[in-house]
VOGU-892011 format. One record per atom (N, C-alpha, C, CB): x, y, z; residue number from 1; chain; atom name. Coordinates in steps of 0.001 Angstrom, whole numbers, plus 500000, padded with zeros to 6 digits. Atoms other than C-alpha are relative to their C-alpha. Glycine has a CB too. Layout:
<pts>
PT     px     py     pz   n chain atom
PT      X      Y      Z NUM     A   CA
...
</pts>
This chain:
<pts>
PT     px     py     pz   n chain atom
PT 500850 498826 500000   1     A    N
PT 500000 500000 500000   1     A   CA
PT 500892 501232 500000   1     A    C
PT 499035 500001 501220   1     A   CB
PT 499324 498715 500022   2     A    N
PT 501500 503763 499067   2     A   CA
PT 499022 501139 500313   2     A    C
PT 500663 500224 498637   2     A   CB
PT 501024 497922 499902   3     A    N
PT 500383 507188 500149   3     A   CA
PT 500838 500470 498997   3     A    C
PT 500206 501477 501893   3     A   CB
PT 499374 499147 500937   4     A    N
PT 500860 509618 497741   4     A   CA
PT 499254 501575 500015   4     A    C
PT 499892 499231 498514   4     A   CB
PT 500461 499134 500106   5     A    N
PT 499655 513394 498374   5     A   CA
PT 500197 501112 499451   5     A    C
PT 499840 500051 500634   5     A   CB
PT 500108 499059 500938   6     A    N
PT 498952 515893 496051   6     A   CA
PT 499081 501588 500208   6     A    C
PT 499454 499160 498949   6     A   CB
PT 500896 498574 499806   7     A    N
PT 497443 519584 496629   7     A   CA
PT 499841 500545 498355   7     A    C
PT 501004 501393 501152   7     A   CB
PT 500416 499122 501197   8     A    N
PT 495723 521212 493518   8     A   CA
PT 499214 501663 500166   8     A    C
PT 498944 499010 499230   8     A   CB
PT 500813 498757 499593   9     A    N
PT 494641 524681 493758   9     A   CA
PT 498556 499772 499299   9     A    C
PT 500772 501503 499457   9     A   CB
PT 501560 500359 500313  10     A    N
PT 490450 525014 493040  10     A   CA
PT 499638 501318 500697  10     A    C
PT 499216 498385 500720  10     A   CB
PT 500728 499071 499276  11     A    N
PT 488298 527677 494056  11     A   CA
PT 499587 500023 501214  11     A    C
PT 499162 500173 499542  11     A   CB
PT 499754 499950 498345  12     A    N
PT 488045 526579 497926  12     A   CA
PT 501542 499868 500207  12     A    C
PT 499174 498642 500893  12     A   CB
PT 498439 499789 499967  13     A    N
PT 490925 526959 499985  13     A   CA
PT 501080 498992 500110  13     A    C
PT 500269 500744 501009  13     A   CB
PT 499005 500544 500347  14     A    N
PT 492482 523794 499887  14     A   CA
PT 499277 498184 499362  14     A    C
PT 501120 500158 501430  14     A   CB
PT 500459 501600 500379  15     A    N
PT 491964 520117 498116  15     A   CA
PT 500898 499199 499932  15     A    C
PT 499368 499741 498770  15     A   CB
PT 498704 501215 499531  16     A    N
PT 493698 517258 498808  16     A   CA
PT 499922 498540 499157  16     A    C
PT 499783 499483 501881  16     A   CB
PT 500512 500940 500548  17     A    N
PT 493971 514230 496734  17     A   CA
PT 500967 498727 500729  17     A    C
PT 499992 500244 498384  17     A   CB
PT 499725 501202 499875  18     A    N
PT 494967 510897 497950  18     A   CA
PT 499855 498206 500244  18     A    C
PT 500276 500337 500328  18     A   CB
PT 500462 501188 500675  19     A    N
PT 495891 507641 497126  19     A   CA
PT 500338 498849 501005  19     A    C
PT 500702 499810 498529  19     A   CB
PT 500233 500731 498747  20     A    N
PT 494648 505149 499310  20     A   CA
PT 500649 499096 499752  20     A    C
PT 498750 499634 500446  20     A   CB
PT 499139 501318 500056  21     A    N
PT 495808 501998 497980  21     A   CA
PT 500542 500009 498488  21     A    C
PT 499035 498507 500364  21     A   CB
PT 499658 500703 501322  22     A    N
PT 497795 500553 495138  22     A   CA
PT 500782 498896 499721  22     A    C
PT 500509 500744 499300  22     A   CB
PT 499005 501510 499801  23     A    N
PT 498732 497266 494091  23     A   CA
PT 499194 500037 497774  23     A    C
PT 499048 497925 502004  23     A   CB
PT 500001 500281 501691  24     A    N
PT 498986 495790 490311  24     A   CA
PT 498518 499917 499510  24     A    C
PT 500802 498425 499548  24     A   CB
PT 501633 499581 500390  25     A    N
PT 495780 496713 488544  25     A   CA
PT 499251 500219 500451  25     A    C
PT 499318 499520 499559  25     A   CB
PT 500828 499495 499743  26     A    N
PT 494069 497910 490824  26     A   CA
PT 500398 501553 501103  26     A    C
PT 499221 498855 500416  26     A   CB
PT 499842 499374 499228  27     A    N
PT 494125 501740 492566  27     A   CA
PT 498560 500695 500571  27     A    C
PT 500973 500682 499541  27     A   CB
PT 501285 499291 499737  28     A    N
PT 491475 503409 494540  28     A   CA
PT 500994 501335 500889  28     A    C
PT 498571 498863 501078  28     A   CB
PT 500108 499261 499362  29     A    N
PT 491844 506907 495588  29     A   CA
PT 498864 501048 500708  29     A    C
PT 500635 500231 499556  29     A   CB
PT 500697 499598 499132  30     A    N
PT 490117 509558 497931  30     A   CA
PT 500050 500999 499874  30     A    C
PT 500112 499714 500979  30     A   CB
PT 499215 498626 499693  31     A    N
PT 489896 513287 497579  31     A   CA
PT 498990 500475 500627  31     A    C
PT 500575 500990 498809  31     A   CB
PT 500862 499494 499026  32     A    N
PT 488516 515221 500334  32     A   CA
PT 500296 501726 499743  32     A    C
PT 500405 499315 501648  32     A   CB
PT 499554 498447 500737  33     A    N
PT 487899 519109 499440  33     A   CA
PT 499509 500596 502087  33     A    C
PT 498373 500890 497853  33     A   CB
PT 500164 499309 498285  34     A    N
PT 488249 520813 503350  34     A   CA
PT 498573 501357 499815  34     A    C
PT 502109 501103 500628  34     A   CB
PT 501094 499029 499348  35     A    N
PT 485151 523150 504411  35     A   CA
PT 500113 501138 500496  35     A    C
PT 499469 499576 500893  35     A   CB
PT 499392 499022 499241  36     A    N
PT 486596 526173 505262  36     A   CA
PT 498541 500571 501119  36     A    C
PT 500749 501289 498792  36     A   CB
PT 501494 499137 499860  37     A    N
PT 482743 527653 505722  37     A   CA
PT 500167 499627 501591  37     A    C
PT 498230 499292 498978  37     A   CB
PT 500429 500803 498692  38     A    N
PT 482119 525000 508495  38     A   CA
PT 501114 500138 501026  38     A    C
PT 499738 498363 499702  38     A   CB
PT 498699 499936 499241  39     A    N
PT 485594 525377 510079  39     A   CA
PT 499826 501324 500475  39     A    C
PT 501400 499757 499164  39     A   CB
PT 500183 498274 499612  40     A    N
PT 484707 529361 510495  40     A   CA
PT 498503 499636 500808  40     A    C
PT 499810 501430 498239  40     A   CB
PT 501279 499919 498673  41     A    N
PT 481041 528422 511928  41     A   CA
PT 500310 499439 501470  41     A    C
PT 498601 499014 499554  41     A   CB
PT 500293 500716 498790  42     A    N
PT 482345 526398 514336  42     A   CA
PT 500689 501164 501181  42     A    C
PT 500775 498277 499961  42     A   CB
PT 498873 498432 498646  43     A    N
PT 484876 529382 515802  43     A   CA
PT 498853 500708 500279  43     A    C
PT 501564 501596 499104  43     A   CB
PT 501032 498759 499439  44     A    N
PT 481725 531705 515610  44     A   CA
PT 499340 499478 500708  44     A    C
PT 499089 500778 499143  44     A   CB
PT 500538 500593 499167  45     A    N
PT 480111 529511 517534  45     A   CA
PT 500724 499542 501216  45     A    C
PT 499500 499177 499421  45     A   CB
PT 498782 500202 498328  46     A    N
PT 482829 528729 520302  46     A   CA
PT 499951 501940 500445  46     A    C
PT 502660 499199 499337  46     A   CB
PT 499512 498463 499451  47     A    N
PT 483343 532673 520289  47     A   CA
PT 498746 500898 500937  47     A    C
PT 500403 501054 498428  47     A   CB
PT 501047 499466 499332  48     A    N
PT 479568 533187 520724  48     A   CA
PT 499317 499826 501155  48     A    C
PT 499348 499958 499436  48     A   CB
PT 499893 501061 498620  49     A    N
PT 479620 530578 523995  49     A   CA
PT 500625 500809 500867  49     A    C
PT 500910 498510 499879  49     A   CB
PT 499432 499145 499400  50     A    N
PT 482292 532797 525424  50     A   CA
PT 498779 501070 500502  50     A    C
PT 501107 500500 499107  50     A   CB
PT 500240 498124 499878  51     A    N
PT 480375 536407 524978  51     A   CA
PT 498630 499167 500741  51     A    C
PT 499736 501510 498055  51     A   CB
PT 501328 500392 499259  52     A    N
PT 477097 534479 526336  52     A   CA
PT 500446 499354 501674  52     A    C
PT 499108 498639 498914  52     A   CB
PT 499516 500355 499031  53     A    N
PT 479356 532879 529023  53     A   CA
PT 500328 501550 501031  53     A    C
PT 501187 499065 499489  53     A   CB
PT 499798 498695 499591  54     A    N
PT 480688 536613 530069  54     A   CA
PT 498762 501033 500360  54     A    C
PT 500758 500521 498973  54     A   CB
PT 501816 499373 499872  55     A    N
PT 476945 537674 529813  55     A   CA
PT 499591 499845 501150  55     A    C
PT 498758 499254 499139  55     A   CB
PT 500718 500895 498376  56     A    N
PT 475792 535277 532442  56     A   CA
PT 500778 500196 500903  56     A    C
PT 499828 498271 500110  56     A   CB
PT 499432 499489 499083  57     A    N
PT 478329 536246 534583  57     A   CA
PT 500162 501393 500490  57     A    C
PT 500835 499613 499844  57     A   CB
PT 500848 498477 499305  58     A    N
PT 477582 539950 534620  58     A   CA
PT 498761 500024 500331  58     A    C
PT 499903 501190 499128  58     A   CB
PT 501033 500157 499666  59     A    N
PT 474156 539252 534862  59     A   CA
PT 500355 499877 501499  59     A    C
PT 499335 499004 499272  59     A   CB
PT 500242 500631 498822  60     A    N
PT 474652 537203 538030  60     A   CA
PT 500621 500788 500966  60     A    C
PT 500423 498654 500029  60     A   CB
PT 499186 499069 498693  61     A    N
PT 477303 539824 539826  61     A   CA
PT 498081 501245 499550  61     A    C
PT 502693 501103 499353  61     A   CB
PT 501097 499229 499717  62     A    N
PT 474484 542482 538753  62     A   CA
PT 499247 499883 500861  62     A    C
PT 499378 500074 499283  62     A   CB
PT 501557 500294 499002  63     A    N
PT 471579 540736 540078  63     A   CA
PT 500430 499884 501186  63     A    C
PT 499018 498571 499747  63     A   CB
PT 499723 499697 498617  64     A    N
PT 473625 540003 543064  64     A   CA
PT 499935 501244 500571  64     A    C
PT 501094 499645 500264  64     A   CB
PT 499811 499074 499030  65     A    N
PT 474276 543533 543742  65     A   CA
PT 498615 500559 500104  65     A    C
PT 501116 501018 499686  65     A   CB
PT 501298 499494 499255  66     A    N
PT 470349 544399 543060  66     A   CA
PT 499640 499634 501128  66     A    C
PT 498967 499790 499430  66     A   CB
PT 500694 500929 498706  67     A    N
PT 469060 541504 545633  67     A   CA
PT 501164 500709 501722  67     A    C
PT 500444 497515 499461  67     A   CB
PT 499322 499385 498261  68     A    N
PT 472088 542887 548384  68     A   CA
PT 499229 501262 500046  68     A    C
PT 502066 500468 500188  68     A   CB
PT 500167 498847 499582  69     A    N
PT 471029 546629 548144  69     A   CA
PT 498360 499855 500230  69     A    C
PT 500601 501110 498998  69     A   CB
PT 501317 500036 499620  70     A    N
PT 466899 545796 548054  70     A   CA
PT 500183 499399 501080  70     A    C
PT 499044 499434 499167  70     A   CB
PT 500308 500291 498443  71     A    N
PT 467391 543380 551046  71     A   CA
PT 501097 501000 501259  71     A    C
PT 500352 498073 500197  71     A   CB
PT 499237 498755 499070  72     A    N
PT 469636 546272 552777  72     A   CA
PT 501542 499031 500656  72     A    C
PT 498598 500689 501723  72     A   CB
PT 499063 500425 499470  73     A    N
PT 472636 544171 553177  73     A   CA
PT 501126 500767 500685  73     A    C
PT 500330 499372 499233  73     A   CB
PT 498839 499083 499243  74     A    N
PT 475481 545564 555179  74     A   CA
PT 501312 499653 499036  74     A    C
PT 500313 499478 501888  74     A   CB
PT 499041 499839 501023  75     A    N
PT 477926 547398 552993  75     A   CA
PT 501230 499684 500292  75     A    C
PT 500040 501160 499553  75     A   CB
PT 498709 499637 499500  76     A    N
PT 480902 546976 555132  76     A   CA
PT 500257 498713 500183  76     A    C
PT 500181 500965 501207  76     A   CB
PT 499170 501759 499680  77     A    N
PT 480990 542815 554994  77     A   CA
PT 500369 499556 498603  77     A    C
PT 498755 498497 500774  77     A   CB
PT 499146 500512 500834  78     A    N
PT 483458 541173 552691  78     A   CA
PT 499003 499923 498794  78     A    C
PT 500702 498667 500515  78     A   CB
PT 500185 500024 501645  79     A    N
PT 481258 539710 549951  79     A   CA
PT 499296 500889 499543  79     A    C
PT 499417 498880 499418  79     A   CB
PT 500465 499101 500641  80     A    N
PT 478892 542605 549560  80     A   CA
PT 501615 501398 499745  80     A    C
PT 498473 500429 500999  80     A   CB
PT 499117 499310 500754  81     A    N
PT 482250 544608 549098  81     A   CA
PT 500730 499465 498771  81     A    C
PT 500837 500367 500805  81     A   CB
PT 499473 500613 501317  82     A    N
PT 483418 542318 546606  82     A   CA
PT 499001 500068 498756  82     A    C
PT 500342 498466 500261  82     A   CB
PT 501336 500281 500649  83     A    N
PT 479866 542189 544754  83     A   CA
PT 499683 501524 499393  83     A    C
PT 498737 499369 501199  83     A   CB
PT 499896 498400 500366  84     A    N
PT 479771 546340 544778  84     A   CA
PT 501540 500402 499354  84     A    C
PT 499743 500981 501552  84     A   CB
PT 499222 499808 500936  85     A    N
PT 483324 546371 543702  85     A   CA
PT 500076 499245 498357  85     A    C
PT 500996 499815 500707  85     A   CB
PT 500125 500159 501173  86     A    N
PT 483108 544372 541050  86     A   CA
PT 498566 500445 499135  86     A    C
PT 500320 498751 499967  86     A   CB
PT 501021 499586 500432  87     A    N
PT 479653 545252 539684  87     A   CA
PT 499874 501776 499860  87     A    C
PT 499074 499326 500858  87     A   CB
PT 499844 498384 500318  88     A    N
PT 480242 549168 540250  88     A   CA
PT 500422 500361 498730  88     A    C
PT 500989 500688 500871  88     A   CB
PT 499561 500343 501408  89     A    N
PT 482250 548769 537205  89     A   CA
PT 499095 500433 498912  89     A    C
PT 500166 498552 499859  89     A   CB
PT 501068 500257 501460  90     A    N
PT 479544 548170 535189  90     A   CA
PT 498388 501077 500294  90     A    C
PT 499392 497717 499924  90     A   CB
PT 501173 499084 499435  91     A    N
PT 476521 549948 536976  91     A   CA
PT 500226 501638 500163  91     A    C
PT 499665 499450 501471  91     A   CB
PT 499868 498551 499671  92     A    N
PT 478539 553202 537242  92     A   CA
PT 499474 500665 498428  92     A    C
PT 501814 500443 500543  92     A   CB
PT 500489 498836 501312  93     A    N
PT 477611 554686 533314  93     A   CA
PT 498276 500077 500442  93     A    C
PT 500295 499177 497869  93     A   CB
PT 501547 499415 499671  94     A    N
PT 473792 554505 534772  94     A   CA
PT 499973 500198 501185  94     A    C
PT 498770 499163 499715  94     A   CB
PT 500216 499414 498500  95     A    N
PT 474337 555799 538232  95     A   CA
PT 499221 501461 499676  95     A    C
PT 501688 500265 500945  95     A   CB
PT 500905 498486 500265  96     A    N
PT 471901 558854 538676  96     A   CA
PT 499016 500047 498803  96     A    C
PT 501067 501313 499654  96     A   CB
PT 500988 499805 500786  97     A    N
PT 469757 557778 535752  97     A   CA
PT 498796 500290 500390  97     A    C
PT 499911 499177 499372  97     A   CB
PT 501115 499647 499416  98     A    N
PT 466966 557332 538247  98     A   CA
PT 500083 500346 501103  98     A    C
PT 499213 499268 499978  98     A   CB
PT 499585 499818 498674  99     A    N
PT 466129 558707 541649  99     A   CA
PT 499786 498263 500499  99     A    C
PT 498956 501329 500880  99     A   CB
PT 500041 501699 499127 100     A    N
PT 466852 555484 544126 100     A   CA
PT 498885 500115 501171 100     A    C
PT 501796 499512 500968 100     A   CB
PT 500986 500186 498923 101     A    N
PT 464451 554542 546307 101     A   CA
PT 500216 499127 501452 101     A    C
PT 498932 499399 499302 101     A   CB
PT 499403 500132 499222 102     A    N
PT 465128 554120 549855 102     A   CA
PT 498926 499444 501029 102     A    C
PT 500747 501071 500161 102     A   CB
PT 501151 500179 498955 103     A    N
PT 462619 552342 552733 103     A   CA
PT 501246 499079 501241 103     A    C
PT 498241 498805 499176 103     A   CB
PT 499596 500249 498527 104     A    N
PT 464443 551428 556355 104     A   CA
PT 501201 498975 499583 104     A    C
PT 498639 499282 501128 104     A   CB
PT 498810 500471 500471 105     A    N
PT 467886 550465 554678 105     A   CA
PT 499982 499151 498667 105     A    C
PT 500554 499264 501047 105     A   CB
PT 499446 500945 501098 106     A    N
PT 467403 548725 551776 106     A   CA
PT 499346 500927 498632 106     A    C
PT 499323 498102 500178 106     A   CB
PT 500288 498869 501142 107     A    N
PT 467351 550550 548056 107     A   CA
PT 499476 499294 499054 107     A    C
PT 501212 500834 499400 107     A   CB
PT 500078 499968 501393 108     A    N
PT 465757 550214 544882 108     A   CA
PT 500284 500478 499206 108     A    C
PT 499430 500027 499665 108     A   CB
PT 499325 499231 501302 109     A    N
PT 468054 550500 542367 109     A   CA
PT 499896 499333 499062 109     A    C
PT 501366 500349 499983 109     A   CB
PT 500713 500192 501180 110     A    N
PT 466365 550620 539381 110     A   CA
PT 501344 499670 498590 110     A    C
PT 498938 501579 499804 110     A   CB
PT 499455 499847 500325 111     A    N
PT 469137 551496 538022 111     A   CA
PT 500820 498648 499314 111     A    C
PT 500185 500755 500688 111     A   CB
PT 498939 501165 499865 112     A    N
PT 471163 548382 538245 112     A   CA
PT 499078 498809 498682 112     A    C
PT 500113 499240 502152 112     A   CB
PT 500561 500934 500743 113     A    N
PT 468191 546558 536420 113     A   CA
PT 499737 500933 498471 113     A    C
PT 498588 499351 500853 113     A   CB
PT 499657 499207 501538 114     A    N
PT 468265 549051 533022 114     A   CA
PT 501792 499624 499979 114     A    C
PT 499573 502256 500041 114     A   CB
PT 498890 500128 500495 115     A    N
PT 471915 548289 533385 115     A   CA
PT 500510 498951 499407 115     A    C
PT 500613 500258 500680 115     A   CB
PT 500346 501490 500598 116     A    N
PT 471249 544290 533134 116     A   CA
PT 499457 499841 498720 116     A    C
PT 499040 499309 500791 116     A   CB
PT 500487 500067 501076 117     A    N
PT 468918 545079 530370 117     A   CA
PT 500877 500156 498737 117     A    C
PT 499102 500787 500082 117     A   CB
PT 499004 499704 501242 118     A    N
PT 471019 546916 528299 118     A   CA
PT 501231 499284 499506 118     A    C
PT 500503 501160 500189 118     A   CB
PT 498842 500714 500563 119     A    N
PT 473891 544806 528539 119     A   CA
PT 499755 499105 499541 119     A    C
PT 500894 499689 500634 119     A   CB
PT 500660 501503 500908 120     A    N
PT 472003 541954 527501 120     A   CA
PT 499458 500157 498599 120     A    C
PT 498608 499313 500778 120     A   CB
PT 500170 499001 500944 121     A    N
PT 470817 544137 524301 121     A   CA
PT 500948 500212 499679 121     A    C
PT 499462 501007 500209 121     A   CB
PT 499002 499967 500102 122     A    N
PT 473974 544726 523826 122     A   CA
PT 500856 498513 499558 122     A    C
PT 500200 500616 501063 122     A   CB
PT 499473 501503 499801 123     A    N
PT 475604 541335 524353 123     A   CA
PT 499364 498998 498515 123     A    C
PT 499227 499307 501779 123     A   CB
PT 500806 500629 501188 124     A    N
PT 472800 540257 521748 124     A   CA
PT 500286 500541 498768 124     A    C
PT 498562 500126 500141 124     A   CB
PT 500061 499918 501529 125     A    N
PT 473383 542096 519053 125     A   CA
PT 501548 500195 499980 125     A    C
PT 498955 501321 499222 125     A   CB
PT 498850 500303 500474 126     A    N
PT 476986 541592 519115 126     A   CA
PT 500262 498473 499138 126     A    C
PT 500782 500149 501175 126     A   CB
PT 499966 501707 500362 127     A    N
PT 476333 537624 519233 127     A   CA
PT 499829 499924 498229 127     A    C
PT 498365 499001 500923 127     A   CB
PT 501329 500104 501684 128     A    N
PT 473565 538342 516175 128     A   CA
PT 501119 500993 498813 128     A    C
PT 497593 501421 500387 128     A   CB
PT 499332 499621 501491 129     A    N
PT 476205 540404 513858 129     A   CA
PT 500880 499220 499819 129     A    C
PT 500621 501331 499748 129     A   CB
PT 498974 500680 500123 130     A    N
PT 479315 538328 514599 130     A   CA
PT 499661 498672 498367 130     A    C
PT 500213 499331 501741 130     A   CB
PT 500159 501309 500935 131     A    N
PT 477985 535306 511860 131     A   CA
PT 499405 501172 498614 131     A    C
PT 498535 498426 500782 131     A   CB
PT 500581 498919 501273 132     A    N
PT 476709 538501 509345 132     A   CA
PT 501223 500203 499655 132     A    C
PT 499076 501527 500303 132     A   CB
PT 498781 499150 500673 133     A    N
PT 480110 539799 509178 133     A   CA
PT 500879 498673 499803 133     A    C
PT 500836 501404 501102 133     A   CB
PT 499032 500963 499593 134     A    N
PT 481862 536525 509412 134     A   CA
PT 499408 498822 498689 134     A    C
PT 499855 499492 501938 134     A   CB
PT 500926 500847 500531 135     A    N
PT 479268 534486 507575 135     A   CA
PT 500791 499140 498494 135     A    C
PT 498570 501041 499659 135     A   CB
PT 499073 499491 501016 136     A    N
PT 481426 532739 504321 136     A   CA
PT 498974 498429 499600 136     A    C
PT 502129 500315 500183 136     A   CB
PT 500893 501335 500460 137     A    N
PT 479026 529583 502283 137     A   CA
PT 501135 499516 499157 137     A    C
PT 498353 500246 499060 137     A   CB
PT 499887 501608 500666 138     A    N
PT 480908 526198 500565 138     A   CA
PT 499589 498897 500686 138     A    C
PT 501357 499568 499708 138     A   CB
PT 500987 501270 499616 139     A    N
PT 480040 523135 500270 139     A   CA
PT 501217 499037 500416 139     A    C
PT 498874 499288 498539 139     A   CB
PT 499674 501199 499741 140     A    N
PT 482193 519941 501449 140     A   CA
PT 500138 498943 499180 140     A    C
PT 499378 499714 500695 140     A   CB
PT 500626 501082 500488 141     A    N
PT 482365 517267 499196 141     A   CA
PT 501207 498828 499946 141     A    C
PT 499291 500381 498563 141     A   CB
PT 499063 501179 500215 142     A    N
PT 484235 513809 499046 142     A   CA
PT 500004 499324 498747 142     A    C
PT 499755 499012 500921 142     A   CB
PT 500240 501128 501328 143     A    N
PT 484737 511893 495808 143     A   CA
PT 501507 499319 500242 143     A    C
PT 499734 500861 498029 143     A   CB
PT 499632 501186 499936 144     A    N
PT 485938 508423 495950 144     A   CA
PT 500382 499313 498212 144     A    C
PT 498741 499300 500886 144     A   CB
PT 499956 500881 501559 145     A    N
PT 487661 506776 492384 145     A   CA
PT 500370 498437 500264 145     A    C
PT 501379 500688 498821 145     A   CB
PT 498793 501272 499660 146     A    N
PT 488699 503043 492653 146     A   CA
PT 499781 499897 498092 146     A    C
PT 499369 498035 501460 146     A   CB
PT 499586 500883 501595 147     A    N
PT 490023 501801 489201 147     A   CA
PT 500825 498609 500042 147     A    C
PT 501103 501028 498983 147     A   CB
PT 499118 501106 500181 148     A    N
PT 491015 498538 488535 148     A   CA
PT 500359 499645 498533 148     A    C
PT 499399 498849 500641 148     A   CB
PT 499244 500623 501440 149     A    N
PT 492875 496903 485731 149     A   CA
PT 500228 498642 499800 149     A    C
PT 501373 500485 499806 149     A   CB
PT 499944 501527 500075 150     A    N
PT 492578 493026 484845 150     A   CA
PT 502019 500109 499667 150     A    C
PT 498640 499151 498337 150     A   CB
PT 498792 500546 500234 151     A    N
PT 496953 492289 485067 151     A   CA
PT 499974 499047 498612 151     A    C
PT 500390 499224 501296 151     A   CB
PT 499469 500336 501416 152     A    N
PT 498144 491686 481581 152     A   CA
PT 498686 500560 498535 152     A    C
PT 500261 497968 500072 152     A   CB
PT 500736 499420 500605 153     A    N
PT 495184 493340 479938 153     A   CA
PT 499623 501622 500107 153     A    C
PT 499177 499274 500166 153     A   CB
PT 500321 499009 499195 154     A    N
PT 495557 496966 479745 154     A   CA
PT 498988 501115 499078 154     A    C
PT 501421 500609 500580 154     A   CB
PT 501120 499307 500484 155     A    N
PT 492593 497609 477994 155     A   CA
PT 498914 500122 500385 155     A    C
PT 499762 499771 499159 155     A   CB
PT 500737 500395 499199 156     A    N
PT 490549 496180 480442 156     A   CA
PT 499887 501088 501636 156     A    C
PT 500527 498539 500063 156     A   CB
PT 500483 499122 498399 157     A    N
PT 489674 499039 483291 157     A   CA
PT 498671 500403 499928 157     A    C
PT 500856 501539 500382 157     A   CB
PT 501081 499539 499323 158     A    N
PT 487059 499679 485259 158     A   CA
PT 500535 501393 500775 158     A    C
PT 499437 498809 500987 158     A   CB
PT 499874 498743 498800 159     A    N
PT 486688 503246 487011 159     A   CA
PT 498549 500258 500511 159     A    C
PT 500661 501628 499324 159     A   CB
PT 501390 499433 499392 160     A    N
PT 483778 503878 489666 160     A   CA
PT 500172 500887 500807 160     A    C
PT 499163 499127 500684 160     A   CB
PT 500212 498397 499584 161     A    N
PT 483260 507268 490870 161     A   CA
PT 498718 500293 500980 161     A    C
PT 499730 500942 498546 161     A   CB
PT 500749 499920 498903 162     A    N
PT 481422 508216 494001 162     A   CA
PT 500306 501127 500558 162     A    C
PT 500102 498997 500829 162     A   CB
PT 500158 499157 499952 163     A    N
PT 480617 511665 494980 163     A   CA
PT 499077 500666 501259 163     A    C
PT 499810 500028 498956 163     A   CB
PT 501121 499970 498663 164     A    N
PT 479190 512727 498622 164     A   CA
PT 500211 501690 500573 164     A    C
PT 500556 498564 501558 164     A   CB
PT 499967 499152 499446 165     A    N
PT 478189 516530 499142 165     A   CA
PT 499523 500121 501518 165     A    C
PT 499565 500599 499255 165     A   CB
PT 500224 500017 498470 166     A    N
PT 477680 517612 502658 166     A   CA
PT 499548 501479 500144 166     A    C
PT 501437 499574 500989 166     A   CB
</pts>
């Protein structure tokens, strides 16, 4: 049995031809044309896991810091300082959008939940352009040749051809 590989240029970006087997009159080879398309959806799709992963995790510091300041948590213990430092971050471009609302220590900040919104609005239509701008269509396809040759007759070949888009 020999390998033998060959690259031909073609209008996708790469095709590969090779030869699976060969012995006296008979060879079958294999050419597989690579997918670039599908090889790019799959990154936009790992990339868009990330930004939805990063989503859900501002979400969840957010909502934490709404649920501490409505139940009036005390600002001065460890994880609500960790929960307001990190989340300030993000809640400070809508500080003062609305007045806060205040009843026997604990606030409604409205605020914090237009800030969830928007980033999720945000977050979304980054996801939703990433595959517009990125977006690239081929097709896949495999074709299979085997040829044989009756030994000592070389007028005698067979070639069958097999062709599998994807």
């Amino acid at each position: 049995m020999q390998e033998n590989q060959s690259n031909r240029p073609t209008s996708v970006d790469r095709r590969q031809e090779t030869v699976v087997t060969q012995e006296p009159g008979y060879a079958a080879t294999e050419q597989t044309t690579r997918d670039v398309a599908a090889e790019q959806r799959l990154r936009v799709f790992q990339v868009t896991r990330i930004i939805w992963t990063v989503l859900s995790m501002l979400e969840i510091v957010l909502l934490a810091r709404f649920v501490l300041k409505l139940l009036g948590a005390n600002p001065n213990s460890g994880f609500a300082v960790f929960v307001y430092g990190v989340s300030g971050l993000f809640a400070a471009p809508f500080a003062g959008l609305f007045p806060i609302s205040a009843a026997g220590g604990s606030l409604l900040e409205t605020t914090t939940i237009i800030a969830m919104i928007i980033y999720a609005l945000l977050f979304w239509g980054v996801v939703r352009l990433i595959p517009i701008i990125t977006d690239r269509s081929t097709v896949r396809s495999v074709t299979r040749t085997t040829r044989e040759q009756t030994p000592g007759s070389p007028g005698n070949v067979r070639t069958t051809n097999s062709t599998t888009k994807e």
